[in-house]
C-alpha positions in Angstrom: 0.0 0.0 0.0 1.1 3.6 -1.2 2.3 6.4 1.4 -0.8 8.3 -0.6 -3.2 5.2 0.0 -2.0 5.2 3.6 -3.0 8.6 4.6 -6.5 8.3 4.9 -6.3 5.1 7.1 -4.0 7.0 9.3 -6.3 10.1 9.5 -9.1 7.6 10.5 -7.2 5.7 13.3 -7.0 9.2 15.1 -10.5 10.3 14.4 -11.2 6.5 16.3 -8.9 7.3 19.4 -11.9 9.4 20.0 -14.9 7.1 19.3 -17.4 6.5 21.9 -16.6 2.7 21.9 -14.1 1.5 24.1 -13.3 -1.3 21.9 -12.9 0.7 18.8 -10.4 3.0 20.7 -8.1 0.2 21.9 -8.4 -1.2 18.5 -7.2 2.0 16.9 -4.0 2.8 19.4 -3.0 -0.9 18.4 -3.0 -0.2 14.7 -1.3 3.4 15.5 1.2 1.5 17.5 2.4 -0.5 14.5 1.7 1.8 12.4 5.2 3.4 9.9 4.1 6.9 11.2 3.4 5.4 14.6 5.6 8.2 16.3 3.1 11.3 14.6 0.8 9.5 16.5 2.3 9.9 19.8 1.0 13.3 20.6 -2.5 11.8 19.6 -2.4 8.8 21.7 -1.0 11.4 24.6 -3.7 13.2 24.6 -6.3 9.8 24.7 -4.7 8.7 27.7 -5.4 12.2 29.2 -9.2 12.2 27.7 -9.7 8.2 28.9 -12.4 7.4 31.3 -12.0 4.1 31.6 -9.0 2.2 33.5 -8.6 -0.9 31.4 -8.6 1.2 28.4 -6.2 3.5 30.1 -3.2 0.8 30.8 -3.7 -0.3 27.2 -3.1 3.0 25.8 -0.6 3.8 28.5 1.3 0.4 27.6 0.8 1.2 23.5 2.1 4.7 24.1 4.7 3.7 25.6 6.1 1.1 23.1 6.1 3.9 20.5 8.6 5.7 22.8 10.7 2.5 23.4 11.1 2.4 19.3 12.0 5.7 19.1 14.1 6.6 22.2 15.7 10.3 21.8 12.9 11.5 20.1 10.8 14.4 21.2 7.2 14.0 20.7 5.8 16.2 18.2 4.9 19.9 20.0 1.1 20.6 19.5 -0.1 23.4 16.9 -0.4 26.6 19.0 -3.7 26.8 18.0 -4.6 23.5 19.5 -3.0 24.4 22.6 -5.3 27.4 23.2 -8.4 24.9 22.6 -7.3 22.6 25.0 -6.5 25.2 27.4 -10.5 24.8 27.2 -11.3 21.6 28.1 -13.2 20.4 30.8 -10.4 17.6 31.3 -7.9 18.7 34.3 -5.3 16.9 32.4 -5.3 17.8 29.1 -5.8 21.6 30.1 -2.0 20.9 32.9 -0.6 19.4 29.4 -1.5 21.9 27.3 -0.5 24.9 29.5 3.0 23.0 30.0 3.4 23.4 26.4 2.1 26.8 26.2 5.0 28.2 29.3 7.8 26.9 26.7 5.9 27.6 23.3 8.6 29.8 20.9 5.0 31.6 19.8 5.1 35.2 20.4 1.3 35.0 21.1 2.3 32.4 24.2 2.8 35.6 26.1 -0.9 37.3 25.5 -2.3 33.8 26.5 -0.9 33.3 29.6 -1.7 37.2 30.6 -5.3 36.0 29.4 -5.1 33.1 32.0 -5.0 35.6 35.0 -8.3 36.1 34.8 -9.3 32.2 34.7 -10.0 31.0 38.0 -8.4 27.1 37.6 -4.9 28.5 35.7 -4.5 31.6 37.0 -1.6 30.7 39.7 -0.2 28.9 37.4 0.0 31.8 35.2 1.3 33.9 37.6 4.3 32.0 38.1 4.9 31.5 35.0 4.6 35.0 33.5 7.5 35.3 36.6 9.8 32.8 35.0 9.2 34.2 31.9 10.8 37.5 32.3 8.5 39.1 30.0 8.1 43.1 31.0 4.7 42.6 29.3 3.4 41.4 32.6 3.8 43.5 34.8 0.8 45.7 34.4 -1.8 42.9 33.8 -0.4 41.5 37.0 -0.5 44.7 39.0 -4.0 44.8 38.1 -5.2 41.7 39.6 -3.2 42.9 42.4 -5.2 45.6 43.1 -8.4 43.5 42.4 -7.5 41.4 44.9 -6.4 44.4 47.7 -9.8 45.9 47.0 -11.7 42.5 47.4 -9.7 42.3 51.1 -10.4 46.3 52.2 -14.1 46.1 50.9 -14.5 43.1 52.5 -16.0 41.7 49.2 -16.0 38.0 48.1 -13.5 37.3 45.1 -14.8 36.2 41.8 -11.8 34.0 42.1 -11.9 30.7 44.1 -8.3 30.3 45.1 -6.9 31.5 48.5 -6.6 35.3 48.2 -3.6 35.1 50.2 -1.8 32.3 47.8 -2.8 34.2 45.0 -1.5 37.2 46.0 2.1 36.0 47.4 2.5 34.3 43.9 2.2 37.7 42.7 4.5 39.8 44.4 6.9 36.9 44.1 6.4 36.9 40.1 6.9 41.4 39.9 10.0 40.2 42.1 11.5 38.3 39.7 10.7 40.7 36.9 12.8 43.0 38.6 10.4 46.6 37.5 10.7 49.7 38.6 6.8 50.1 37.7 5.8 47.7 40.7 7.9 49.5 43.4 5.2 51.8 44.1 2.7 49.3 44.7 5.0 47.0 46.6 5.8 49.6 49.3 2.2 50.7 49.8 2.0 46.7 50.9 5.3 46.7 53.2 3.6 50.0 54.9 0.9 48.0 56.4 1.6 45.8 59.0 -1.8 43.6 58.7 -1.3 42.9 55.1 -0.7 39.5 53.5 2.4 38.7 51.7 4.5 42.0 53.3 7.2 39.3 53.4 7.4 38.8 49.9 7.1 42.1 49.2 10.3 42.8 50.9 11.8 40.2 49.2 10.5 41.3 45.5 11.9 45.0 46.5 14.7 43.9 47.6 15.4 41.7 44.0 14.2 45.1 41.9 16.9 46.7 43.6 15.3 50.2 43.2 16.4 52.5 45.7 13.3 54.3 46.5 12.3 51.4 48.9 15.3 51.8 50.8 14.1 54.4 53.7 10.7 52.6 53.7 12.2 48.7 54.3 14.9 50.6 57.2 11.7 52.4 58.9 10.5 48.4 59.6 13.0 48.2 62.1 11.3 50.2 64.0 8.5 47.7 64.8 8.7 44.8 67.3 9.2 42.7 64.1 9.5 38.9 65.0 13.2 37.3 63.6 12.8 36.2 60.5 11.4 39.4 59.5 14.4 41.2 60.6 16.5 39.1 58.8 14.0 39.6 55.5 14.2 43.4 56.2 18.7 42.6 56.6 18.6 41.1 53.3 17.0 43.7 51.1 18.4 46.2 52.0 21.9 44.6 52.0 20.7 43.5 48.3 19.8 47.5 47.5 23.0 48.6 49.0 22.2 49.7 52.8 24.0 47.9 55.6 22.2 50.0 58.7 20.3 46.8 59.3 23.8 44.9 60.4 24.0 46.1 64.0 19.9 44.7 64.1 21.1 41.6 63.0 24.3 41.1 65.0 22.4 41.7 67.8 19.5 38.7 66.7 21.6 36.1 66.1 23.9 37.1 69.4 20.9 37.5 71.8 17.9 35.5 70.2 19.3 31.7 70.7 16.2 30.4 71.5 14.9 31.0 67.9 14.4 28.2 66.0 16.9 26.5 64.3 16.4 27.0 60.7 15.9 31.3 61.5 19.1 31.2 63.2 21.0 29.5 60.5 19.4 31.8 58.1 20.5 35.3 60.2 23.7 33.8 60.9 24.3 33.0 57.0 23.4 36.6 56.4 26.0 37.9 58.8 28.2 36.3 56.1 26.5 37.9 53.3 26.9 41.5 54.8 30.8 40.7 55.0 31.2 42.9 58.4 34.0 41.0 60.2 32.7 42.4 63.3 30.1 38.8 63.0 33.2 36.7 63.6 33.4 37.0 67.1 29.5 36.2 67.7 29.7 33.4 65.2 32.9 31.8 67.3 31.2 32.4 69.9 28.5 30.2 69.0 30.8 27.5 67.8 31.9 27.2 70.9 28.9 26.8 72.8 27.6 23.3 71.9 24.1 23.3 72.8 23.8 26.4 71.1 25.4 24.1 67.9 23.6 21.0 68.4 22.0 21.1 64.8 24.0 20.5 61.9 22.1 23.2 60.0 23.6 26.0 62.6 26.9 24.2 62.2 26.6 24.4 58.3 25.7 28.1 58.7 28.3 29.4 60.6 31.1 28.1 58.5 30.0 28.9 55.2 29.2 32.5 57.0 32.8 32.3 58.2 34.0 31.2 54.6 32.5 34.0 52.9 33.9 36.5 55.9 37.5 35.3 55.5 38.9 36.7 59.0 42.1 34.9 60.2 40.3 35.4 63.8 38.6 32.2 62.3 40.8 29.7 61.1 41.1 27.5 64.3 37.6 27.4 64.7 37.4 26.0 60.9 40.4 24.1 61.7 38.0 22.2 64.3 35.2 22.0 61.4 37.0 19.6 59.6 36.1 16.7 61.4 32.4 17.7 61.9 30.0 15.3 61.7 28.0 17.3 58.9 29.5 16.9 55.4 28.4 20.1 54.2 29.9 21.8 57.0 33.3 19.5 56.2 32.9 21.0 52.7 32.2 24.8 53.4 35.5 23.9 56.1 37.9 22.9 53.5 36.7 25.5 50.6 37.4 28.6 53.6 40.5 27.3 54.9 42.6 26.6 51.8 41.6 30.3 50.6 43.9 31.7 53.5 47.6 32.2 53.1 48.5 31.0 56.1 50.7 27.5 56.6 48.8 26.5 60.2 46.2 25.0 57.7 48.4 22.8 55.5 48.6 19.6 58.3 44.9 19.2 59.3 43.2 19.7 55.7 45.7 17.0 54.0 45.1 14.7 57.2 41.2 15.2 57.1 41.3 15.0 53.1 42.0 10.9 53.5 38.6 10.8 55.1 36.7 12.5 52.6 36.5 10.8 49.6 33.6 12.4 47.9 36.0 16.1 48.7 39.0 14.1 47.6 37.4 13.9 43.7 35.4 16.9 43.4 37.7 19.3 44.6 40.8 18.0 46.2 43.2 18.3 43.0 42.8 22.0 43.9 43.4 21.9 47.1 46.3 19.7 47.1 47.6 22.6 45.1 47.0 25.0 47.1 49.1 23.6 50.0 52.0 22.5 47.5 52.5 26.5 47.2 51.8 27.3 50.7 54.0 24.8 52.6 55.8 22.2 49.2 57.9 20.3 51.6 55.3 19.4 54.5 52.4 18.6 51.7 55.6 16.2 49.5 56.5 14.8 53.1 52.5 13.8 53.7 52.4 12.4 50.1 55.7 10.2 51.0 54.0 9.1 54.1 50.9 7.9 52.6 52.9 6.0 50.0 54.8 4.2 52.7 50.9 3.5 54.6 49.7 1.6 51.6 52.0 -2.2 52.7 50.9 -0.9 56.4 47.6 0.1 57.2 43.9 -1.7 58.0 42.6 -3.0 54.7 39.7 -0.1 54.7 42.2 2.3 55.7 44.7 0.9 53.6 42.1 1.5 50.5 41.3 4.9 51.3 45.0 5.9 50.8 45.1 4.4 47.4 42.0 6.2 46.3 43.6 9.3 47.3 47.0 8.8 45.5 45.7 7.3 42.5 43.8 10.6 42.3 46.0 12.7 42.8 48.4 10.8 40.7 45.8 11.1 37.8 45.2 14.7 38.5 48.8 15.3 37.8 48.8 16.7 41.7 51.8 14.8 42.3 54.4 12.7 40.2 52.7 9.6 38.4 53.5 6.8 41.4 52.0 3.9 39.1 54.9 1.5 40.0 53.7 2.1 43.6 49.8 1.4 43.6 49.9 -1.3 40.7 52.2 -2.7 43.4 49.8 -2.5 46.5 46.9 -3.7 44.4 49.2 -6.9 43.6 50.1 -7.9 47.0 46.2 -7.0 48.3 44.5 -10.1 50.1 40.9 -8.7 49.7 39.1 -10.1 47.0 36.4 -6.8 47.0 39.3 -4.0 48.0 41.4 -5.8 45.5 38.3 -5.3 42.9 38.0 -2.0 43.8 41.6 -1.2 43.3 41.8 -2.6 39.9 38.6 -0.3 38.9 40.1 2.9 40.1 43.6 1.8 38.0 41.4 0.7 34.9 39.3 3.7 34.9 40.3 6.3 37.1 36.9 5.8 39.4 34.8 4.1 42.1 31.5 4.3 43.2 32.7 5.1 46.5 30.2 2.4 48.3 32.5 1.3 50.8 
C-alpha cells in the first residue's frame, strides 16, 4: 500500500482514538502502535490517555504509548499546533488543560505571552500563570499582573468576596513573588504601599521582590521596619534587602538577633547567621565563634553548616582555628564549606589538618581535592611532598579499609597530575592485596580512574 493510500487510514485511526466505543479506541491505538508513522501519533495517543475514562482502556493506551517511545528513544514527541494548545487550554479535562498549558510556558510563539496574561483572569490556571509570566521575564506582565493585584487588595479592604476561588492570600504571594522576579521599577510603588501595612498579607514577599528590583526608592521605607517589634525572621528579611539594595544600617539589628535570640528556631538562626556572612562585616566573627563554641547552642547541623560557610564568605584569620575544628564535623556540608574557607587563607597553620582530614573525605577528595592539594604544595611544598611520602609508605601498612582509602587518594592525585605519576607504587599494592572486594575496587580505580565510593 502507497504512502498516498496510507493517509486516509492514518487520518481515521485518530478520528477513532476518539470514538465513543471503548473497543474501537483500543483497537485504533493498536493499529497506530504499528503503524510506519506510529511516532506522529504519539501526541495523539497522549492526549487519549489524558481524555480516557475508563482504567482498562487506560493501561492499554498507556502500555501502547509507551512502546512507540521504546522504538523511538531520543525522540521528542511532536509539540502541538499553537492553536490547539489554546483549545485545549479549554477543556473540561484537568489533564489535558496541565498538558496543554505546560506546552504553552515553553511555546517559541510570540502570542504564548498574551495567552498566559489571558489566563490571570481564569479562575483554575490563573496561579499557574502567575508564576509562569514570573519565570518568563517578560516586561509585558507587569501591568496585567499589578491589576489583579489591586483587584485582589480591593476584594480584602471592601470586604468583598472574590470572583476568584483560590486563596486570596496564595494568590497574591505568587504575585508579588512573580513582579520580584521581573525585577520593574513600575511595581515599586505598589509593593511599598503593601510593606507599609503591618496587617497585610504577603509584606514578606514584598520585601523580598523590593529587595530583587533593587530600586532605591524602597530603601528608607524597608529601614523604617526596624522600628516595629518585628518577629526574627522578618528582621533578617528586612537585613537582606536592604543589603541587596546597597544599605548595611540593618547589620547592627542583626548582629544583635543572632547574638541575643538563641532560642529562635533553628532553621531562622542558621538563616540570620548565613546573612552575617553575606553582609561581609568582620565584626560577626566573634558572635559566630562564639556560637561554635557553645555546643548546645550548635547541636543542629544546619547552625553548624551556617556558621562556617558564614565564616568562609567572611575570611577573618580570627577564624581559622575554629574551621580548623570543622574539619572533622559530623555534617559533610559543614566538612565542605571547612575545606573550601580554609585553603583560601595564606597562612601555613592549615596545611597539616586539611591533608590529614582529606584521607577521610573521599567524595572532597574527587570533586575538589586536586585544587586543594595545590593550594598547600604552594603554601607549605615540603610538609604537603612529606604527607604524600607518608601515605605512599601507609599503603603495605595500614587496616585494609584504611589501607584502601589511601590508594583512592594517591591514584587521584596521581591522575590529576597533583603529584608525580606513582603507578609503580599502587599497581604494586593492588598486587600484593588479600581482599578479594578491596582488590576489585583497586583494579577499577587503576582501569578507569573511578569508584562508586560504596564502601
Amino acid at each position: 500500500m502507497g504512502k498516498e493510500e496510507q493517509e486516509p487510514i492514518f487520518e481515521e485511526l485518530l478520528e477513532q482514538l476518539k470514538d465513543q466505543n471503548a473497543n474501537v479506541r483500543r483497537a485504533a491505538a493498536r493499529a497506530l502502535s504499528e503503524h510506519e508513522d506510529a511516532w506522529k501519533a504519539a501526541r495523539y495517543l497522549k492526549e487519549a490517555i489524558m481524555r480516557e475514562k475508563s482504567p482498562l482502556t487506560k493501561n492499554s493506551l498507556n502500555y501502547l504509548f509507551k512502546k512507540i517511545l521504546d522504538k523511538n528513544t531520543g525522540k521528542e514527541i511532536e509539540e502541538t499546533p499553537f492553536e490547539i494548545l489554546i483549545e485545549q487550554l479549554k477543556e473540561d479535562i484537568v489533564e489535558i488543560q496541565l498538558s496543554a498549558f505546560n506546552e504553552l510556558i515553553n511555546s517559541k510563539n510570540p502570542k504564548a505571552i498574551d495567552v498566559l496574561i489571558s489566563l490571570l483572569k481564569e479562575d483554575f490556571l490563573d496561579y499557574h500563570a502567575i508564576v509562569a509570566l514570573g519565570e518568563r521575564g517578560d516586561p509585558q506582565a507587569v501591568l496585567p499582573l499589578l491589576e489583579r493585584l489591586d483587584y485582589q487588595t480591593r476584594c480584602i479592604e471592601e470586604t468583598v468576596v472574590s470572583k476568584y476561588e483560590k486563596s486570596e492570600e496564595l494568590i497574591r504571594k505568587s504575585i508579588l513573588q512573580a513582579l520580584g522576579k521581573l525585577g520593574d521599577s513600575r511595581a515599586v510603588k505598589s509593593l511599598i504601599s503593601i510593606i507599609k501595612d503591618s496587617n497585610s498579607f504577603g509584606r514578606k514577599e514584598a520585601i523580598e521582590s523590593l529587595g530583587a528590583i533593587g530600586d532605591k526608592r524602597a530603601i528608607e521605607p524597608i529601614y523604617s521596619l526596624l522600628e516595629e517589634e518585628l518577629n526574627v525572621e522578618m528582621v533578617i528579611i528586612v537585613a537582606s534587602a536592604l543589603r541587596k539594595l546597597g544599605d548595611y544600617r540593618a547589620f547592627e539589628a542583626l548582629l544583635d538577633l543572632v547574638e541575643n535570640r538563641t532560642d529562635e528556631l533553628s532553621m531562622n538562626l542558621a538563616w540570620g547567621i548565613k546573612e552575617l556572612g553575606e553582609y561581609g562585616n568582620r565584626k560577626a566573627t566573634e558572635v559566630i565563634v562564639k556560637h561554635w563554641n557553645n555546643p548546645k547552642l550548635m547541636l543542629e547541623s544546619i547552625k553548624r553548616e551556617a556558621a562556617v560557610e558564614a565564616l568562609a564568605k567572611l575570611q577573618d584569620e580570627r577564624s581559622i582555628d575554629t574551621l580548623i575544628e570543622a574539619l572533622s564535623d559530623s555534617s559533610y556540608t559543614t566538612r565542605v564549606f571547612a575545606y573550601e574557607a580554609l585553603y583560601k587563607f595564606q597562612d601555613k597553620k592549615v596545611v597539616a589538618p586539611i591533608l590529614q582530614c582529606l584521607i577521610h573525605d573521599l567524595l572532597i577528595i574527587s570533586s575538589q581535592g586536586a585544587k586543594i592539594f595545590t593550594k598547600m604544595k604552594e603554601l607549605d611544598k615540603e610538609k604537603t611532598d612529606e604527607f604524600i611520602s607518608s601515605l605512599t609508605r601507609q599503603l603495605m601498612k595500614r587496616e585494609k579499609f584504611a589501607r584502601y582509602q589511601v590508594f583512592h587518594v594517591l591514584c587521584i592525585l596521581s591522575r590529576e597530575q597533583v603529584i608525580n605519576p606513582i603507578n609503580r607504587e599502587l599497581k604494586q599494592a593492588y598486587t600484593l592485596e588479600k581482599d578479594v572486594y578491596y582488590r576489585g575496587k583497586m583494579r577499577r580505580l587503576l582501569r578507569y580512574g573511578e569508584d562508586d565510593y560504596a564502601m
